[in-house]
mmCIF file of the N, C-alpha and C atoms, coordinates in Angstrom:
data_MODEL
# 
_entry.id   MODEL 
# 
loop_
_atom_site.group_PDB 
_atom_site.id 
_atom_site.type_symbol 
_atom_site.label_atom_id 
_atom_site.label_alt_id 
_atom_site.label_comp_id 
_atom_site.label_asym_id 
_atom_site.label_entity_id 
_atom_site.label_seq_id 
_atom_site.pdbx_PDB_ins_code 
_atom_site.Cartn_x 
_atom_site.Cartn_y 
_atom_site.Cartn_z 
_atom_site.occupancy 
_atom_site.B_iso_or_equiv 
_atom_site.pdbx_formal_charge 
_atom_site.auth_seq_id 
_atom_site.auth_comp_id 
_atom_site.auth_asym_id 
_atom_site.auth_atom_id 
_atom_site.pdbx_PDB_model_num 
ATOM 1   N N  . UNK A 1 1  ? 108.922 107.088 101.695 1.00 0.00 ? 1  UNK A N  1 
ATOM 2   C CA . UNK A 1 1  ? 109.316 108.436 101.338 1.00 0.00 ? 1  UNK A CA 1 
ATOM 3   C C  . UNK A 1 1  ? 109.556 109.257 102.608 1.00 0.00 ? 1  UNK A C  1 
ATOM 4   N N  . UNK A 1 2  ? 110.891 109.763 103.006 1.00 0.00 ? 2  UNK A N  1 
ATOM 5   C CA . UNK A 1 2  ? 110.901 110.912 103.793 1.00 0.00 ? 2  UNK A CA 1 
ATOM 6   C C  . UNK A 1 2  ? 109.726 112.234 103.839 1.00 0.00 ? 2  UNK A C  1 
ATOM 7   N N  . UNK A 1 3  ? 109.723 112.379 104.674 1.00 0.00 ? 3  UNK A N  1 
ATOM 8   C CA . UNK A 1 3  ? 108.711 113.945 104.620 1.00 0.00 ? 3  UNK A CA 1 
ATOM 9   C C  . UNK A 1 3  ? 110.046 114.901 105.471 1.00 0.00 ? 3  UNK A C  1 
ATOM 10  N N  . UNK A 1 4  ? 110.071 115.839 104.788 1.00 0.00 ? 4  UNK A N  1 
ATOM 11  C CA . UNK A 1 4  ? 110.529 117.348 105.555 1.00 0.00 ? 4  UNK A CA 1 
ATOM 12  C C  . UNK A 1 4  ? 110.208 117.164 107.296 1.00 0.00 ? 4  UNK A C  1 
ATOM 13  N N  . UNK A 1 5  ? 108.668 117.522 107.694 1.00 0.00 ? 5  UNK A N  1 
ATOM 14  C CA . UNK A 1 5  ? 108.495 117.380 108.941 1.00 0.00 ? 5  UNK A CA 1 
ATOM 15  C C  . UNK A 1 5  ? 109.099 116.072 109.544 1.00 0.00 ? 5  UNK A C  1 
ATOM 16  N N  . UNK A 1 6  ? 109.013 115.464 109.227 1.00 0.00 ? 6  UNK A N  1 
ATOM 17  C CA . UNK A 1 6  ? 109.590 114.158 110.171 1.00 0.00 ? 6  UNK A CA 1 
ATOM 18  C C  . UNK A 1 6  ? 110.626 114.051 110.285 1.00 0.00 ? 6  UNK A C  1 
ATOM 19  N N  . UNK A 1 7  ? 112.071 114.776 109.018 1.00 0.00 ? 7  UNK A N  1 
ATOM 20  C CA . UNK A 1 7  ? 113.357 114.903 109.525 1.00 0.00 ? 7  UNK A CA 1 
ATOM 21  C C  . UNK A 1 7  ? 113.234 116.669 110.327 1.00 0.00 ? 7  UNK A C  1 
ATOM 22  N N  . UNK A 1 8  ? 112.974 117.099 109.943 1.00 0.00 ? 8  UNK A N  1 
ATOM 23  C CA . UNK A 1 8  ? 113.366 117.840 111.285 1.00 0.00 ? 8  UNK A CA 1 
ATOM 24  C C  . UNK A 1 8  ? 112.900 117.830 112.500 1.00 0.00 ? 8  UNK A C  1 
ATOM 25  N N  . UNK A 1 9  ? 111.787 116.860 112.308 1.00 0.00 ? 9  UNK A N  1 
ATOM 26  C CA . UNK A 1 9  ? 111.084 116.293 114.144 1.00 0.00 ? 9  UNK A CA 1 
ATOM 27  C C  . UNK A 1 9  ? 111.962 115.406 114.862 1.00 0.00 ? 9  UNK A C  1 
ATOM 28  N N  . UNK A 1 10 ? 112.577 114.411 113.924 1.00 0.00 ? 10 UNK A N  1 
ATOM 29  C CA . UNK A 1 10 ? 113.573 113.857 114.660 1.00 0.00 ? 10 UNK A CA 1 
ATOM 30  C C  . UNK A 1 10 ? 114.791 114.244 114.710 1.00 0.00 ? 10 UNK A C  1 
ATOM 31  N N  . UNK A 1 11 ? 115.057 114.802 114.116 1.00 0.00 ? 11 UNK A N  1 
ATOM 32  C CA . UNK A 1 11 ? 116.747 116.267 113.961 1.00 0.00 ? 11 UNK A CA 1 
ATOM 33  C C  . UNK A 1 11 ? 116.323 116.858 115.603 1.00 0.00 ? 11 UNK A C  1 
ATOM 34  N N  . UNK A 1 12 ? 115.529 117.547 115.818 1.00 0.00 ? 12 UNK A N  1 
ATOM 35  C CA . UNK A 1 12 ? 114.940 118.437 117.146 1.00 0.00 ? 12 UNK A CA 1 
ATOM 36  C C  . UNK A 1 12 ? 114.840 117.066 118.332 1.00 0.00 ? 12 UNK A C  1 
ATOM 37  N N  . UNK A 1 13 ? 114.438 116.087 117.908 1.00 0.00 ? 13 UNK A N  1 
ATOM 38  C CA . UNK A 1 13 ? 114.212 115.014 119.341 1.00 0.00 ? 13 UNK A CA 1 
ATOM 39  C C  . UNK A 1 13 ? 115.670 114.845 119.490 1.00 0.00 ? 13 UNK A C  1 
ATOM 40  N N  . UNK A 1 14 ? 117.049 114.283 118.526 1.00 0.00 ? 14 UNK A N  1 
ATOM 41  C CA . UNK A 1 14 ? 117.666 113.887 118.677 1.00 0.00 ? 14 UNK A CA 1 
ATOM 42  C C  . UNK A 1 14 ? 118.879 114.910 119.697 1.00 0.00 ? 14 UNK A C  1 
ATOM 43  N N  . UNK A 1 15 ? 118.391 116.074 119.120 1.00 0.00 ? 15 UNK A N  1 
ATOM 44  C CA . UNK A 1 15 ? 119.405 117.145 119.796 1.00 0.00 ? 15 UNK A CA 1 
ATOM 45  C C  . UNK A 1 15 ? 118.725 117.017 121.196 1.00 0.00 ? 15 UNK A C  1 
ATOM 46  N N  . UNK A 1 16 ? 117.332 117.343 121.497 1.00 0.00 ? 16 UNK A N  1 
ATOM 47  C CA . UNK A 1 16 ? 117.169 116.655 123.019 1.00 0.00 ? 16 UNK A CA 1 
ATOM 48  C C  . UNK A 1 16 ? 117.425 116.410 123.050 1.00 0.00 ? 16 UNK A C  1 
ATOM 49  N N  . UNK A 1 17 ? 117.582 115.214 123.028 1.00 0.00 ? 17 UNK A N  1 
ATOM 50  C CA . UNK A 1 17 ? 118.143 113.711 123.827 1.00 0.00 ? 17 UNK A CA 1 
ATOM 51  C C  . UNK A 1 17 ? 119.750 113.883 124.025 1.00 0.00 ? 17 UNK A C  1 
ATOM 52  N N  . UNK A 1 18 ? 120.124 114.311 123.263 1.00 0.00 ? 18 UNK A N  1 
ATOM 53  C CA . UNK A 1 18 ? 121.659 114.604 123.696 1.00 0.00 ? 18 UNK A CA 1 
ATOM 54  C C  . UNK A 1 18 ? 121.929 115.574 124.539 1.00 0.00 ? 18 UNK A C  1 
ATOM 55  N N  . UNK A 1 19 ? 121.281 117.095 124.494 1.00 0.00 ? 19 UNK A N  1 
ATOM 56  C CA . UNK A 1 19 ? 121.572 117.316 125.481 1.00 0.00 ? 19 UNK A CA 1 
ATOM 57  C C  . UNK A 1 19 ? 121.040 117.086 126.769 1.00 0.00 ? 19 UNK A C  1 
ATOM 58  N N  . UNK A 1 20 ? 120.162 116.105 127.111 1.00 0.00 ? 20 UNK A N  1 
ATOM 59  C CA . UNK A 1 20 ? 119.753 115.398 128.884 1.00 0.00 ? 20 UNK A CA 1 
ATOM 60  C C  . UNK A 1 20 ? 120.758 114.665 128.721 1.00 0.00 ? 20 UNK A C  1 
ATOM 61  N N  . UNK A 1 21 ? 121.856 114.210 127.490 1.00 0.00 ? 21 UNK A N  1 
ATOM 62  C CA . UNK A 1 21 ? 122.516 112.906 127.771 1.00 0.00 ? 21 UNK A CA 1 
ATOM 63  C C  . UNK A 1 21 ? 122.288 111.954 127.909 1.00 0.00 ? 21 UNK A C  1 
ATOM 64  N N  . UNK A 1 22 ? 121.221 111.625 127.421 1.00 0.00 ? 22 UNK A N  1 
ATOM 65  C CA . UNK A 1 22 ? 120.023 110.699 127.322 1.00 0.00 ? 22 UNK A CA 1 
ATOM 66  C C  . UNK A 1 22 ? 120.830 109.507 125.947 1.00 0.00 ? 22 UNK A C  1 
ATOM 67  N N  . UNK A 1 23 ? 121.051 108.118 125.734 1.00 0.00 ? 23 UNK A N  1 
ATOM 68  C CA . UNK A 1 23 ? 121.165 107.473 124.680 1.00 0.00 ? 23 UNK A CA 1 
ATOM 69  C C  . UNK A 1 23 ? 119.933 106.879 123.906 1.00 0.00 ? 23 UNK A C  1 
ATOM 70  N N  . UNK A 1 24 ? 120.493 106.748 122.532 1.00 0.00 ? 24 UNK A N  1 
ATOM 71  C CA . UNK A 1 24 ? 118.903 105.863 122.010 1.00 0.00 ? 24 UNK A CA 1 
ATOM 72  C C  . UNK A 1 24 ? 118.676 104.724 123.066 1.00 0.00 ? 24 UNK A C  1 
ATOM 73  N N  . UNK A 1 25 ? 119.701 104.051 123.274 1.00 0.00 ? 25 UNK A N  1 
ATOM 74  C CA . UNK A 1 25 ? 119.554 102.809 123.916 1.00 0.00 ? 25 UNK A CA 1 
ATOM 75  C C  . UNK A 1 25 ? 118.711 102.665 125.200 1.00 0.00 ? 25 UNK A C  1 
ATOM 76  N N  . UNK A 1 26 ? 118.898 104.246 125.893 1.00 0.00 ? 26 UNK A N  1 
ATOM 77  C CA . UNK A 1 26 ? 118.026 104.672 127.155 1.00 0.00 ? 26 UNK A CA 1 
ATOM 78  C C  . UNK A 1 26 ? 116.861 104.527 126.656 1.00 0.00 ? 26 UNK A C  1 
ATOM 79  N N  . UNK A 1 27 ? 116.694 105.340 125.649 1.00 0.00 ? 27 UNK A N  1 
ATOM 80  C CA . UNK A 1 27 ? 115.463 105.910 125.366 1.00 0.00 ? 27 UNK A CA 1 
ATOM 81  C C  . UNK A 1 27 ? 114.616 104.352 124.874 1.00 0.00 ? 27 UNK A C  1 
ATOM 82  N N  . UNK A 1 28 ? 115.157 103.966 124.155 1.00 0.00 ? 28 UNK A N  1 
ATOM 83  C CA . UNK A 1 28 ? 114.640 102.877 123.644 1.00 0.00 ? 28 UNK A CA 1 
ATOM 84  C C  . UNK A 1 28 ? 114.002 101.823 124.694 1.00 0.00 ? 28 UNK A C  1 
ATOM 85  N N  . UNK A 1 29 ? 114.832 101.640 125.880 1.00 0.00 ? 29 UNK A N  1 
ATOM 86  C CA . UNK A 1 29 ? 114.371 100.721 127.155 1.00 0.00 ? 29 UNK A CA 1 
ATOM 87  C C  . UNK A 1 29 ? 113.204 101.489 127.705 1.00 0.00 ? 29 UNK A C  1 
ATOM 88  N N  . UNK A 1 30 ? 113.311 102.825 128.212 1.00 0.00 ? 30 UNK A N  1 
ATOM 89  C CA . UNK A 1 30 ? 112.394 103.446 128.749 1.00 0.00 ? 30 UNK A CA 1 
ATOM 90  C C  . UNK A 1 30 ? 110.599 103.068 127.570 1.00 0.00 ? 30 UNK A C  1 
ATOM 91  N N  . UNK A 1 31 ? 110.828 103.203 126.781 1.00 0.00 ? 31 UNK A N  1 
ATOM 92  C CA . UNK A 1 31 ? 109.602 103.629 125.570 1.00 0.00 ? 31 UNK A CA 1 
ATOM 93  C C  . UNK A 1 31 ? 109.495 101.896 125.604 1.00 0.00 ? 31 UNK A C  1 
ATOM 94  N N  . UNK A 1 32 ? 110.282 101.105 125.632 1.00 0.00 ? 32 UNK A N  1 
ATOM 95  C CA . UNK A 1 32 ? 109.799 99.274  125.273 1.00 0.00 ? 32 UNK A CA 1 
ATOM 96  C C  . UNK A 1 32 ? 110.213 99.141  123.795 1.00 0.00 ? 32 UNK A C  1 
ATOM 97  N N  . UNK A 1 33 ? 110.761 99.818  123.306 1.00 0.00 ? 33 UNK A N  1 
ATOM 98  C CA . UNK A 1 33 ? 110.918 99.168  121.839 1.00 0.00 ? 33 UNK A CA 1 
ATOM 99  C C  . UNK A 1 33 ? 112.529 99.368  121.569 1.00 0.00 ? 33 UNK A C  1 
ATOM 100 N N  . UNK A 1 34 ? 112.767 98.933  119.905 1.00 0.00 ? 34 UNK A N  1 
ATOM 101 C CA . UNK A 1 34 ? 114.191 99.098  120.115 1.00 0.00 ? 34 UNK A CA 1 
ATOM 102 C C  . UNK A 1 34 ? 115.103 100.436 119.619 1.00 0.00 ? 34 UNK A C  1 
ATOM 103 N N  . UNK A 1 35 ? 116.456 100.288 119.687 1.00 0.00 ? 35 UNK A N  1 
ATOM 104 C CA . UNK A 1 35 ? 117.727 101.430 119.145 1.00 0.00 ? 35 UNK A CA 1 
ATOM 105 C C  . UNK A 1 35 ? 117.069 101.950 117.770 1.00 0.00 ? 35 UNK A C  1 
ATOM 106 N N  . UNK A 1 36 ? 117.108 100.527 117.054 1.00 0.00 ? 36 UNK A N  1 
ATOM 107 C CA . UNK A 1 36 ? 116.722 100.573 115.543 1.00 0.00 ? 36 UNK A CA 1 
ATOM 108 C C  . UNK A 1 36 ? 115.472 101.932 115.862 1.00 0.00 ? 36 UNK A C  1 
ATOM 109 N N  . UNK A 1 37 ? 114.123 101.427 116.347 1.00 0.00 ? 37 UNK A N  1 
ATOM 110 C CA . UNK A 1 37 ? 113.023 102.406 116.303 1.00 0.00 ? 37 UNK A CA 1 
ATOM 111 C C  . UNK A 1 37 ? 113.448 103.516 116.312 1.00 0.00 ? 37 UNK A C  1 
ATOM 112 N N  . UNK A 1 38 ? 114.139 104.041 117.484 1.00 0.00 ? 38 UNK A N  1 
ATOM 113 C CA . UNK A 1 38 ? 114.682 105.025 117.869 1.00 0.00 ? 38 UNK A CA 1 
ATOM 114 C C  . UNK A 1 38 ? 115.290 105.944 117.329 1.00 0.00 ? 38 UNK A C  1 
ATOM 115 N N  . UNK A 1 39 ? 116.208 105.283 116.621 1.00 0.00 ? 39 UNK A N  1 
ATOM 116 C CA . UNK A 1 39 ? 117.246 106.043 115.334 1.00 0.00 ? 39 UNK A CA 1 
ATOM 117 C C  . UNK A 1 39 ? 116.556 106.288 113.600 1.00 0.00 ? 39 UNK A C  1 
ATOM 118 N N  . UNK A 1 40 ? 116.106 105.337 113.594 1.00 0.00 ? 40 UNK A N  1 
ATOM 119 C CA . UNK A 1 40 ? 114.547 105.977 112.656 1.00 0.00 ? 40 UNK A CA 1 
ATOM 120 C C  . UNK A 1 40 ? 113.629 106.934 112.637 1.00 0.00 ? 40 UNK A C  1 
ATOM 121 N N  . UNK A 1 41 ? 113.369 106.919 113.949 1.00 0.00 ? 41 UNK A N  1 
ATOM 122 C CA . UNK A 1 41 ? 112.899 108.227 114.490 1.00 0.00 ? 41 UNK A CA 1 
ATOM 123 C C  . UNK A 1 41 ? 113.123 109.404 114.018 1.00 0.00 ? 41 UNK A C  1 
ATOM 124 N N  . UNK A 1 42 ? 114.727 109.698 114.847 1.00 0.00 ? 42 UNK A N  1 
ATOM 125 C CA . UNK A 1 42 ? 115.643 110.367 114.647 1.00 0.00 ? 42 UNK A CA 1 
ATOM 126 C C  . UNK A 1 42 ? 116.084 110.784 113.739 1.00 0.00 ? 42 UNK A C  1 
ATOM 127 N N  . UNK A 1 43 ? 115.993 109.682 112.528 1.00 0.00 ? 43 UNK A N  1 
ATOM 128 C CA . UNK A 1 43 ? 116.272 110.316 111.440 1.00 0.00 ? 43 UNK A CA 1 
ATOM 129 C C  . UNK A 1 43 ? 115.167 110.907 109.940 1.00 0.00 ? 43 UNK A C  1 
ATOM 130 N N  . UNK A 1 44 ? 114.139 110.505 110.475 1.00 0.00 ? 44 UNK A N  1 
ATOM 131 C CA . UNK A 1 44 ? 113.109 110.670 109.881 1.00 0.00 ? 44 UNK A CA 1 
ATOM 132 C C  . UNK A 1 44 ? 113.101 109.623 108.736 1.00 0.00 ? 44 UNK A C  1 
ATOM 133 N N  . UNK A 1 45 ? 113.281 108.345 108.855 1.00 0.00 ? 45 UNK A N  1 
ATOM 134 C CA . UNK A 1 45 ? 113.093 107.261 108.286 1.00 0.00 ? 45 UNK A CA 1 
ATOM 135 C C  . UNK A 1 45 ? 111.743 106.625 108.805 1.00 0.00 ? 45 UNK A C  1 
ATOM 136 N N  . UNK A 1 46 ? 111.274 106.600 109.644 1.00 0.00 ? 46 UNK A N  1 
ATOM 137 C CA . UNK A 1 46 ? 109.942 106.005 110.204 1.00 0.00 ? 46 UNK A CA 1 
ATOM 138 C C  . UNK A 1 46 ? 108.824 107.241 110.747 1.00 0.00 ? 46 UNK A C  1 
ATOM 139 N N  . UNK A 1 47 ? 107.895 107.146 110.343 1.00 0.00 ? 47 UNK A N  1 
ATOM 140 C CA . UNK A 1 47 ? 106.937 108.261 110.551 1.00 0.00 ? 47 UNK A CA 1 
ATOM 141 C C  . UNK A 1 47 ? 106.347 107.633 112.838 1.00 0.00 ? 47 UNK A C  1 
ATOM 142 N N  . UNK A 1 48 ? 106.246 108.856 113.345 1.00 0.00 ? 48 UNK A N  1 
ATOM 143 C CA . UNK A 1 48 ? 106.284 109.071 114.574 1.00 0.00 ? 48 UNK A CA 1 
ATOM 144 C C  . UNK A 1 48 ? 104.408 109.170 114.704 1.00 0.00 ? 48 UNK A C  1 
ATOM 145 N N  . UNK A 1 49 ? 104.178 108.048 115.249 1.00 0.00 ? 49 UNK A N  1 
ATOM 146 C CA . UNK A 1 49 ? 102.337 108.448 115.852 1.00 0.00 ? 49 UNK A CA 1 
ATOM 147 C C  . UNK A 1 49 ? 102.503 109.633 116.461 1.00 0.00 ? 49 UNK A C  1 
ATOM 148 N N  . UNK A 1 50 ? 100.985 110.112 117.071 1.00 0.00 ? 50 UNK A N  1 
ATOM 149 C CA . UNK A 1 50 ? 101.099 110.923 117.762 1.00 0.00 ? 50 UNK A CA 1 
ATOM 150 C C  . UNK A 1 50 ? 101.401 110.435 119.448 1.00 0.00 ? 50 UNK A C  1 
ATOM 151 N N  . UNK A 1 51 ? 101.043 109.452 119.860 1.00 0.00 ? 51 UNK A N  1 
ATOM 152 C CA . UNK A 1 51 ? 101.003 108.457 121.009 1.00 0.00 ? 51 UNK A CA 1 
ATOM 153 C C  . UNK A 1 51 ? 102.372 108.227 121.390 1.00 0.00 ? 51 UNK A C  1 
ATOM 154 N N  . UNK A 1 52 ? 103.115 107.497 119.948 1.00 0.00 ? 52 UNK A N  1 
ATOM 155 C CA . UNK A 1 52 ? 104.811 107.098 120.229 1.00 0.00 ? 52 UNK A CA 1 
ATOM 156 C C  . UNK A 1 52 ? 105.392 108.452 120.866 1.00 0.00 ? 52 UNK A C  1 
ATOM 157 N N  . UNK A 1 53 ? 105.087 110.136 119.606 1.00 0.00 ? 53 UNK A N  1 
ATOM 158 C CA . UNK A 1 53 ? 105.844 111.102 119.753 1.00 0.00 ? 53 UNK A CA 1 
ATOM 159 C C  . UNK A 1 53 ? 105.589 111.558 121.517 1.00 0.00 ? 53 UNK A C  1 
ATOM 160 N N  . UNK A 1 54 ? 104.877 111.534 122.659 1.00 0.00 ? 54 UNK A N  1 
ATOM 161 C CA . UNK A 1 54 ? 104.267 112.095 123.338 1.00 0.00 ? 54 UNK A CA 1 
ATOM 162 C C  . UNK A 1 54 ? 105.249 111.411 124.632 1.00 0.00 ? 54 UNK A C  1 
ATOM 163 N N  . UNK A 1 55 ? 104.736 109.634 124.231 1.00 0.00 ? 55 UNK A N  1 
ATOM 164 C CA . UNK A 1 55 ? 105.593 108.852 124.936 1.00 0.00 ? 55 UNK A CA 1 
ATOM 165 C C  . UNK A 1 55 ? 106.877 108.953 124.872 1.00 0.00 ? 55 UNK A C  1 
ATOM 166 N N  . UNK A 1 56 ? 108.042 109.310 123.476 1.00 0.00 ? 56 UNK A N  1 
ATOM 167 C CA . UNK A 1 56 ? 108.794 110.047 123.845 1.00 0.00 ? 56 UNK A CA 1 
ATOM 168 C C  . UNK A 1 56 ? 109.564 110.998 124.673 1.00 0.00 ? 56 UNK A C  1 
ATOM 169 N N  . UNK A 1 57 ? 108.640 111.908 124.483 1.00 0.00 ? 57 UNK A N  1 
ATOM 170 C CA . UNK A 1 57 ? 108.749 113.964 125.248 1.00 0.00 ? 57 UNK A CA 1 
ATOM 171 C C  . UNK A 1 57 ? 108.702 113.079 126.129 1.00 0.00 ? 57 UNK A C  1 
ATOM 172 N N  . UNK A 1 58 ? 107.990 112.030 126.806 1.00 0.00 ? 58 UNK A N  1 
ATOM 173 C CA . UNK A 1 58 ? 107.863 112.076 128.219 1.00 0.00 ? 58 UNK A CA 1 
ATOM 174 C C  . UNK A 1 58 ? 108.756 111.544 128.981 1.00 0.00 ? 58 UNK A C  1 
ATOM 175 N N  . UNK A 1 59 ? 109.384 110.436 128.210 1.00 0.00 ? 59 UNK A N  1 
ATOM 176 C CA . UNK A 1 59 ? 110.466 109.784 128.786 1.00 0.00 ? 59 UNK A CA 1 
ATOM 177 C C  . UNK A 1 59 ? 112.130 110.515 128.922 1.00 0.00 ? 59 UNK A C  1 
ATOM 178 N N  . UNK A 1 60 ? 112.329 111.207 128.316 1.00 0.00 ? 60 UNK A N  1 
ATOM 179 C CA . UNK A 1 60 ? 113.133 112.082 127.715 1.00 0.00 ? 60 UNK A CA 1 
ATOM 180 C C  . UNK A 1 60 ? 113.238 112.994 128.487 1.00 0.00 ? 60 UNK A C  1 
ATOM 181 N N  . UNK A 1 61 ? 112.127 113.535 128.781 1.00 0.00 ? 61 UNK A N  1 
ATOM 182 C CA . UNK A 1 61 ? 111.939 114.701 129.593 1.00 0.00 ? 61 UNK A CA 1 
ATOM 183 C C  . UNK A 1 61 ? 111.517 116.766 128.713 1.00 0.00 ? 61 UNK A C  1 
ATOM 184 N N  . UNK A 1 62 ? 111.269 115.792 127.391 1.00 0.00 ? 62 UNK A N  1 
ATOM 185 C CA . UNK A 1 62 ? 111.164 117.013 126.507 1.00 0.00 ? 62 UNK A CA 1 
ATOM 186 C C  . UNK A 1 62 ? 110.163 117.296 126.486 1.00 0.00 ? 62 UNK A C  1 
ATOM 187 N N  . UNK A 1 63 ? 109.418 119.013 126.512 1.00 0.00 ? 63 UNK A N  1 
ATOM 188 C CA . UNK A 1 63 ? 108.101 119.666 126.171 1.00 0.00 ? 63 UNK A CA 1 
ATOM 189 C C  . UNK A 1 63 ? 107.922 120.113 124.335 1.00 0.00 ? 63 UNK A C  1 
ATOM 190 N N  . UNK A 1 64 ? 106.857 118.524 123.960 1.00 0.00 ? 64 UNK A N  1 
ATOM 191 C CA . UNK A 1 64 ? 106.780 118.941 122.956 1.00 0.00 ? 64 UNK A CA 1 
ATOM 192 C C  . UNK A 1 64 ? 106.498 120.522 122.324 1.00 0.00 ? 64 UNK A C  1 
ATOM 193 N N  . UNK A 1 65 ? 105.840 121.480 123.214 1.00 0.00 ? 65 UNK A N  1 
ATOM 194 C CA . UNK A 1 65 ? 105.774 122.745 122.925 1.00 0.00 ? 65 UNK A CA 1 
ATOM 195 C C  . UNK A 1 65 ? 106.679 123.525 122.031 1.00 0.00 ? 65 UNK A C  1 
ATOM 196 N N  . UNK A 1 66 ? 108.013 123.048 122.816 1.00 0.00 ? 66 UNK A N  1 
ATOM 197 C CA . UNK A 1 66 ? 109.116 123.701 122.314 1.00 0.00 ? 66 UNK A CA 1 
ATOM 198 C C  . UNK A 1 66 ? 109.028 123.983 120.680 1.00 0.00 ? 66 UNK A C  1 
ATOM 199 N N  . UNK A 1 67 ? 109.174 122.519 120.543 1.00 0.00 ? 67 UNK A N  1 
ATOM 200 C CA . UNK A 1 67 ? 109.624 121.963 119.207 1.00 0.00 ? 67 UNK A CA 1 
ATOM 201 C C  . UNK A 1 67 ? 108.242 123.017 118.480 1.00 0.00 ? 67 UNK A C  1 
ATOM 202 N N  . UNK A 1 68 ? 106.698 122.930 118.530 1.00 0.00 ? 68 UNK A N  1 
ATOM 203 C CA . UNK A 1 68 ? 105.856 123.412 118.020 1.00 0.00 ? 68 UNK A CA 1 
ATOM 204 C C  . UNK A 1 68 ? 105.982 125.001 117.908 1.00 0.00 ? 68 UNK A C  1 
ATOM 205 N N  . UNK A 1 69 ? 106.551 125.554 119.244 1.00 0.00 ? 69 UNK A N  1 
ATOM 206 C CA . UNK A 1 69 ? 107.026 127.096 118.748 1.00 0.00 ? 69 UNK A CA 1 
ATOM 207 C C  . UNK A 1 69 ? 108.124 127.174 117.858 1.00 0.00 ? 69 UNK A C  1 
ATOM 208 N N  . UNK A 1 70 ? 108.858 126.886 118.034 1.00 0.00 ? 70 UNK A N  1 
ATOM 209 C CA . UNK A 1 70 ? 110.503 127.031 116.781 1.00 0.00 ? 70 UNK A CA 1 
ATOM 210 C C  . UNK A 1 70 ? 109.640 126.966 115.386 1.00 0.00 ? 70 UNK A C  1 
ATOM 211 N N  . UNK A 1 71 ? 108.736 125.899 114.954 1.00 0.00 ? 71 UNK A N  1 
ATOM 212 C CA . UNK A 1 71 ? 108.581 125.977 113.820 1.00 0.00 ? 71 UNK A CA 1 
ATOM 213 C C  . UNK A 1 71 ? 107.389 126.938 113.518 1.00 0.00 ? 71 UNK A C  1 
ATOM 214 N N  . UNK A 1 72 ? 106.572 127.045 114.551 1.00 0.00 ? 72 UNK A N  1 
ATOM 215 C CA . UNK A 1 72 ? 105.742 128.545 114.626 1.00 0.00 ? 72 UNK A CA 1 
ATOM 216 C C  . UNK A 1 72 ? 107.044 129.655 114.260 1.00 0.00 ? 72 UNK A C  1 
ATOM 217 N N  . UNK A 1 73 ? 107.442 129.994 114.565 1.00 0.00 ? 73 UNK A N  1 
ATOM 218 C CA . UNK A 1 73 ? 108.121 130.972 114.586 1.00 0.00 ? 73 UNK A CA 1 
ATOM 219 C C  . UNK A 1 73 ? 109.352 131.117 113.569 1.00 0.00 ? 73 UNK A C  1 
ATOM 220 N N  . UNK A 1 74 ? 109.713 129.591 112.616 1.00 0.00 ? 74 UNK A N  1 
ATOM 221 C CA . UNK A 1 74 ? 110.750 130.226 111.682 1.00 0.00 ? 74 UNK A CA 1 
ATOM 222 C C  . UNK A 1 74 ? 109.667 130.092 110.396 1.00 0.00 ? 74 UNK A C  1 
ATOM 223 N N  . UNK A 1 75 ? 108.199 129.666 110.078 1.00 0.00 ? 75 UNK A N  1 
ATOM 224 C CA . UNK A 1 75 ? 107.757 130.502 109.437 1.00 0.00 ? 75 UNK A CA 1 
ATOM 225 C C  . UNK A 1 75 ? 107.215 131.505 109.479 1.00 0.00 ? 75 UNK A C  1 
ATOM 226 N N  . UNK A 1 76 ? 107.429 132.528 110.375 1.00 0.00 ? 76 UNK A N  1 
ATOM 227 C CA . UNK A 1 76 ? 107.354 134.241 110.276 1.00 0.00 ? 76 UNK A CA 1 
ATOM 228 C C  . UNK A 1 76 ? 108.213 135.223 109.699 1.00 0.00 ? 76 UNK A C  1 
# 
């Protein structure tokens, strides 16, 4: 089953990643696993540990923060 949070967690990673210009395929080598993972991710087909999501931000170069204020802030 999709969850809400997990497509828009990976909706928000994926727009990172595009704009560093970053590919799944990068991302995927950097993290050790594969495209497939990646794009699951992304699409909120596979639920994200907290460990995977972190290792992510890091490779990527994204501050999960971000992502945690936006959704702080569009329920106000």
């Amino acid at each position: 089953m999709i969850d809400k949070f997990d497509v828009d967690l990976g909706n928000w990673l994926e727009s990172q990643r595009k704009s560093r210009k970053l590919s799944q395929t990068e991302i995927a080598r950097r993290m050790g696993v594969t495209k497939v993972a990646v794009h699951c991710w992304e699409k909120g087909k596979r639920k994200m540990y907290a460990d995977t999501l972190l290792m992510y931000c890091r490779v990527a170069g994204i501050d999960l923060n971000d992502f945690l204020e936006e959704r702080k802030n569009a329920r106000l």
